[in-house]
N, C-alpha and C positions, 0 to 999 in steps of 0.2 A: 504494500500500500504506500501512496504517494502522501507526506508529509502535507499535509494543508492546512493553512490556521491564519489568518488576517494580521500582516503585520501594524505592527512592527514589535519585532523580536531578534534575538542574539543568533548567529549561527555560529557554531565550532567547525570547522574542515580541515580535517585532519586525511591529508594522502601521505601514502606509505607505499615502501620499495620494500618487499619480502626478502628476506635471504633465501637460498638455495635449498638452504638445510631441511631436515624434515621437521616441520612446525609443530611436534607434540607439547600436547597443550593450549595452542594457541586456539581453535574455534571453542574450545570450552572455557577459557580465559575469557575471552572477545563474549561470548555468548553472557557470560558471569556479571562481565560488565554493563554490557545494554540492561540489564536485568537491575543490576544495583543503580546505576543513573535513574531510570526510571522510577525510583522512588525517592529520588532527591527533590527537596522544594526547588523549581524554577523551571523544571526539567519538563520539555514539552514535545521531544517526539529524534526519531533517528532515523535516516537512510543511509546504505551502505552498497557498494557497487567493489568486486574486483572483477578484473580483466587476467585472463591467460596471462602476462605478461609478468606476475607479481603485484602488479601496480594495483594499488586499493583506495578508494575515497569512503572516507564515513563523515558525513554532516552530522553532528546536532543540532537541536534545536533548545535555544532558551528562553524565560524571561528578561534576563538581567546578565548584567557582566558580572555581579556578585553571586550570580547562582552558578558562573562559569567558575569563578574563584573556589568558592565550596567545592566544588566538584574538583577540582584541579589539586585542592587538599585533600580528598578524602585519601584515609589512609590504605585500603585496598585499590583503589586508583592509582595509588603511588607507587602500590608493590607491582603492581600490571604493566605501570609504565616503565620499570627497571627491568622488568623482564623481555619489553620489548627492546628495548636500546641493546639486552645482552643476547638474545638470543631470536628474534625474528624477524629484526627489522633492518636492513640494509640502510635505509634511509627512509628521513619523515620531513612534512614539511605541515606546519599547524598556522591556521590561519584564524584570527575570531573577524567575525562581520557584520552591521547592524543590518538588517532588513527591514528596507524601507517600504517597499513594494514587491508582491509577489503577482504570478498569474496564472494560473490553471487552463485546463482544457480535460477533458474526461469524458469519452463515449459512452 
C-alpha cells in the first residue's frame, strides 16, 4: 500500500548499498524495526523498495523532526543501526525532508 496522508509532514529517506555478504538477520532486523517505529509517537507510515542491484530506498513518514529525533534515539534503533554500518550495509545515504505537497493517482 501507497503511503497517503495530506501534508504537510516529515519524510526520512534513507537508500542503502547492500554488501555482498549473506545478510542473516537482516529482513528480521528491518522487519523488527518497521514494527517498533510504528509504535512510536509521531510515526505515520513507511514505504520500502529494493532493486536486484543491492540498492534499497525506505521512506518514513512523520509528524515532527522531534519524533524523527526520538526515533533516531531509540535505543534498539541504535543497536540496528550499528549492525548495519558492521555488517550489511556497503553504503547509506539519509536524507530528512519536509512535505509540503503530495499527489496521488489510484485506479
Amino acid at each position: 500500500m501507497i503511503f497517503a496522508r495530506e501534508p504537510p509532514y516529515w519524510a526520512v529517506i534513507f537508500t542503502s548499498e547492500r554488501t555482498s555478504e549473506d545478510p542473516v538477520g537482516y529482513a528480521q532486523t528491518a522487519d523488527e524495526m518497521v514494527l517498533l517505529a510504528s509504535t512510536q509517537p509521531g510515526f505515520l507510515g513507511v514505504e520500502t523498495a529494493r532493486g536486484t542491484d543491492s540498492i534499497g530506498i525506505t521512506v518514513s513518514y512523520w509528524e515532527s523532526l522531534e519524533s524523527i529525533r526520538e526515533w533516531r534515539r531509540h535505543a534498539d534503533h541504535q543497536a540496528a543501526q550499528k549492525l548495519g554500518r558492521e555488517r550489511w550495509y556497503r553504503a547509506y545515504t539519509l536524507r530528512v525532508a519536509h512535505v509540503e505537497r503530495a499527489y496521488t493517482f489510484e485506479r
